[in-house]
C-alpha positions in Angstrom: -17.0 10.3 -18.2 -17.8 11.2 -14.5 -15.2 13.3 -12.8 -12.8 10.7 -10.6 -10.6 11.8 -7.4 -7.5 10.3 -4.9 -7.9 11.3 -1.6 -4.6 8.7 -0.5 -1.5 10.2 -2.0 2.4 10.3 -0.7 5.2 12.0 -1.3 8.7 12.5 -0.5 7.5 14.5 2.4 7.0 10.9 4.3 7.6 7.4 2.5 6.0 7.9 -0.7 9.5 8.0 -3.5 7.7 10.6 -5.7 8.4 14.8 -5.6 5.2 16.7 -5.2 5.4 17.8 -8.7 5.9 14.2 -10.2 2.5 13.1 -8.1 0.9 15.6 -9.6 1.8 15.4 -13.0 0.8 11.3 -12.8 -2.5 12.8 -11.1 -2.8 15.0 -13.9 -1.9 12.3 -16.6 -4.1 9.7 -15.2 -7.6 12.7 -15.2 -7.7 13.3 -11.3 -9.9 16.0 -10.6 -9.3 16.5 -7.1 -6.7 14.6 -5.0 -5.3 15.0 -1.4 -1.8 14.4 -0.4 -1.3 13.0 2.6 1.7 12.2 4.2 2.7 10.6 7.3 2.2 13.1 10.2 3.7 15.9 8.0 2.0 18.8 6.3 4.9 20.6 5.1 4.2 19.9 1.3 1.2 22.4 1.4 3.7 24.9 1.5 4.8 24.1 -2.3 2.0 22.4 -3.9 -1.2 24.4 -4.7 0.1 26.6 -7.6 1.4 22.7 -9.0 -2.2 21.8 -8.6 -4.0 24.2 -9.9 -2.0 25.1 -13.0 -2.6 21.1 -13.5 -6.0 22.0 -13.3 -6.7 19.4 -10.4 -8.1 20.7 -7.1 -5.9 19.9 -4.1 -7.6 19.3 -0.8 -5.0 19.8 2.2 -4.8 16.1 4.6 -2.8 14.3 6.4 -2.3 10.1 7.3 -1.9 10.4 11.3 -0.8 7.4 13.0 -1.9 6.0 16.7 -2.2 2.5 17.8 -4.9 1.1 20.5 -4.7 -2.7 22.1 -1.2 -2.9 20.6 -3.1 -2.3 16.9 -1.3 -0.1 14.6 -4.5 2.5 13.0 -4.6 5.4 10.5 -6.2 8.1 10.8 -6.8 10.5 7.5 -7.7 14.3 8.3 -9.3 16.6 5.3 -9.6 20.2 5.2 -6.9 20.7 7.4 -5.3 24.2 8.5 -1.9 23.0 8.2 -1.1 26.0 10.0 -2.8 25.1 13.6 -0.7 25.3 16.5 -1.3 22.2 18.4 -1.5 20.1 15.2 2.4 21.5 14.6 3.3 20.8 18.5 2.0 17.3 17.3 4.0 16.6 14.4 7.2 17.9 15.3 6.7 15.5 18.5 6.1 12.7 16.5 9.1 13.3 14.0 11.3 13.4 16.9 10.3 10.2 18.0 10.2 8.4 14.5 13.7 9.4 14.6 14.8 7.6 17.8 13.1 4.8 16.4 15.2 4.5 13.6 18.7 4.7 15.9 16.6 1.8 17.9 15.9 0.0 14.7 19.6 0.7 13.6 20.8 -0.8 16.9 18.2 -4.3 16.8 19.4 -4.9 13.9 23.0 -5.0 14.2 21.9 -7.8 17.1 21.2 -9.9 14.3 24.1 -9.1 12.7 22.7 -6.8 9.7 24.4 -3.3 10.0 22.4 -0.1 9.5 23.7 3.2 9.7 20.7 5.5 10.8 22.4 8.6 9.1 22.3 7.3 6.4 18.1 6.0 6.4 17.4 10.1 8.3 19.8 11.3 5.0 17.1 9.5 2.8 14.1 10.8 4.6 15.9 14.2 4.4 13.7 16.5 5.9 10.2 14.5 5.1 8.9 12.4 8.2 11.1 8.9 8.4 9.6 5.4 8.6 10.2 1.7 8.1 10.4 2.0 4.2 13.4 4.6 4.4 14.7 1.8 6.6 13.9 -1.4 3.9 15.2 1.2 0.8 18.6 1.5 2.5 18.0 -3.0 3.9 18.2 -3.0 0.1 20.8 -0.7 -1.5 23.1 -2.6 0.9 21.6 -6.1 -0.4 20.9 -7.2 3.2 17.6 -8.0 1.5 16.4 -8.8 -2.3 12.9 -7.1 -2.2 11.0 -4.4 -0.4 8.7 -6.7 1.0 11.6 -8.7 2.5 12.3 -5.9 5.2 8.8 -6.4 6.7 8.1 -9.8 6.8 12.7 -10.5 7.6 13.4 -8.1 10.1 11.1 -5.1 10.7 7.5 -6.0 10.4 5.6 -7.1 13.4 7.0 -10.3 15.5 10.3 -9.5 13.3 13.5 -8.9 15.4 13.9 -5.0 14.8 9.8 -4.3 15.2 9.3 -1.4 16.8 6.4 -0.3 17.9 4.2 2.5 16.1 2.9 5.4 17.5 1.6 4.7 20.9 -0.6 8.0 20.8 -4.5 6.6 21.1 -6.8 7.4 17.9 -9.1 9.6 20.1 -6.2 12.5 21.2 -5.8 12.5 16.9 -9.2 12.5 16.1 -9.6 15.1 18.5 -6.5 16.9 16.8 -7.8 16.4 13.3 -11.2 17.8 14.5 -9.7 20.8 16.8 -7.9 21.6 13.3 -10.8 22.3 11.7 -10.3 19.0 9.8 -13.2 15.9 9.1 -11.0 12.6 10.3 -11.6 9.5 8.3 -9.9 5.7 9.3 -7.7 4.9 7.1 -7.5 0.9 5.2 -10.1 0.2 7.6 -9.5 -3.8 6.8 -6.0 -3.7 8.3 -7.5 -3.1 11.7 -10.5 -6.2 11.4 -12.2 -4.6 14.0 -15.7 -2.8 13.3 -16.6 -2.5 17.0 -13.0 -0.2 17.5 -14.5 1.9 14.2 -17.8 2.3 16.7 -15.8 3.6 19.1 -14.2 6.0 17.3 -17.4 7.3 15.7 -18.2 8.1 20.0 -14.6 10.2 19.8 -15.5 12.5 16.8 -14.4 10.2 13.6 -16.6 11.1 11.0 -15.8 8.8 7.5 -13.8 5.5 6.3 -11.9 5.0 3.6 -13.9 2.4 1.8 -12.1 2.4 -1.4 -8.3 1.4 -1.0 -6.1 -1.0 -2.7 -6.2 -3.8 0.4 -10.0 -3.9 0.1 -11.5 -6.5 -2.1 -14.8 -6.0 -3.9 -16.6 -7.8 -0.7 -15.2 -5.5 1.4 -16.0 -1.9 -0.2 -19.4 -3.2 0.1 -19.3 -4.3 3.8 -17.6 -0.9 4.7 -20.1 1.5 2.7 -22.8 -0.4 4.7 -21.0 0.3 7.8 -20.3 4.0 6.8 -24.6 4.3 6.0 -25.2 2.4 9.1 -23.5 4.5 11.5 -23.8 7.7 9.5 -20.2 8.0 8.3 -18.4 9.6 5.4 -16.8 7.3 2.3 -13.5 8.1 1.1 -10.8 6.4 -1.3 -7.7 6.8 -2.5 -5.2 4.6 -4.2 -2.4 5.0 -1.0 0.2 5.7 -4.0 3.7 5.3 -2.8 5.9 4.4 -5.7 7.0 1.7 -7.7 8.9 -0.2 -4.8 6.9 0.5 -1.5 4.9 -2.8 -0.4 1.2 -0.8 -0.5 -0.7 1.0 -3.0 -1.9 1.3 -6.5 -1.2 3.4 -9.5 -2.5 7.4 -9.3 -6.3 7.8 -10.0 -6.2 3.9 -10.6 -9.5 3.3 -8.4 -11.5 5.5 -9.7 -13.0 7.1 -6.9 -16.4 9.3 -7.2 -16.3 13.1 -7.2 -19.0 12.5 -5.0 -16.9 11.6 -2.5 -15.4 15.6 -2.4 -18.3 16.8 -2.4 -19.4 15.1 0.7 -16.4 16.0 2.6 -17.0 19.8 1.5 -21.0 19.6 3.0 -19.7 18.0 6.0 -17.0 20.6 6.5 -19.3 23.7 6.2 -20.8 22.3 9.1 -18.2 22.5 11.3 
């Protein structure tokens, strides 16, 4: 059987509800070879997880999921072969958790204008010291039974045209390719369908992106084949990953579930010994 990676993992270091040590062991379990965790503008499980890894016998391969937004469009950004340890990728991310927390007092505060209290101690409590987001926010909607599903939060009261949207990041994709890239990392879009725009991929490719992430959960068999053809036409790397949160978050499959080419790894190793 041909080796099979996942290059789209979370943990408990952003939204995904798994430790580091349970992703592993369901990487392991599930005959990963290689698999990249990576959280939502925080690095900080790289600290912990290699010896995990490695006595699991799978190869870890340090990323991050970035986020930025451009024409009001919420995008992604993946970054590979990281040093978690650069200086202004840091400055970055403790910038950005500082920020995702004000949104959450902001979130806290919308809501309760619709009469649905939040207590944003309680959703930072949750996030403890991983990066907070939206489904810390729909975990606590629901342990209060404001809501009877995950998926409620987002399409009730916090996804987009919902009455406590926020706003994403409002950092453009170029300043976090540019990060990624001054990090010594190879940045890849992430769920390239959610953004249905292949002339903003384009223009990213002009900024220093240098893959897509053709496999993923939200991309039907017609699309994996229209974004590999886009990846060979403008020279790209292919990635995949399952985007693995845990049992209740609204995205994502199973660990290892898609199957993803070693080949992919191997790609991404070539293209980083040639920056």
């Amino acid at each position: 059987m041909s080796r099979h990676v996942d290059l789209h993992l979370h943990t408990t270091f952003s939204d995904g509800m798994d430790t580091y040590q349970e992703l592993i062991a369901k990487a392991e379990k599930a005959g990963v070879s290689a698999m990249s965790i990576t959280d939502h503008d925080n690095v900080d499980v790289y600290q912990y997880a290699y010896p995990v890894a490695e006595k699991a016998g799978i190869e870890l391969i340090p990323g991050i999921e970035m986020s930025c937004s451009i024409d009001g469009a919420d995008v992604h950004i993946l970054g590979f072969y990281i040093d978690v340890d650069n200086g202004p990728l840091t400055e970055h991310i403790n910038v950005q958790k500082k920020r995702r927390t004000e949104r959450v007092h902001e979130t806290s505060r919308l809501l309760a204008e619709v009469g649905v209290p939040l207590d944003a101690e309680e959703v930072l409590a949750l996030a403890g010291e991983g990066t907070v987001g939206r489904p810390h926010v729909a975990r606590v909607l629901m342990k209060h039974g404001h809501i009877k599903s995950f998926e409620e939060a987002f399409t009730k009261y916090i996804g987009q045209g919902c009455p406590a949207y926020i706003e994403g990041s409002t950092i453009e994709p170029a300043k976090v390719i540019g990060l990624i890239r001054g990090a010594g990392g190879i940045p890849v879009v992430a769920h390239a369908i959610y953004m249905r725009n292949d002339t903003l991929i384009e223009q990213f490719v002009q900024e220093g992106l240098m893959g897509i992430e053709v496999i993923h959960p939200g991309h039907l068999p017609d699309h994996v084949n229209h974004y590999a053809a886009l990846a060979q036409r403008l020279d790209l790397l292919k990635t995949g990953g399952s985007d693995y949160h845990g049992k209740l978050h609204k995205e994502g499959a199973q660990v290892g579930a898609l199957k993803v080419p070693y080949d992919c790894v191997e790609s991404l190793k070539a293209a980083k010994a040639t920056l």
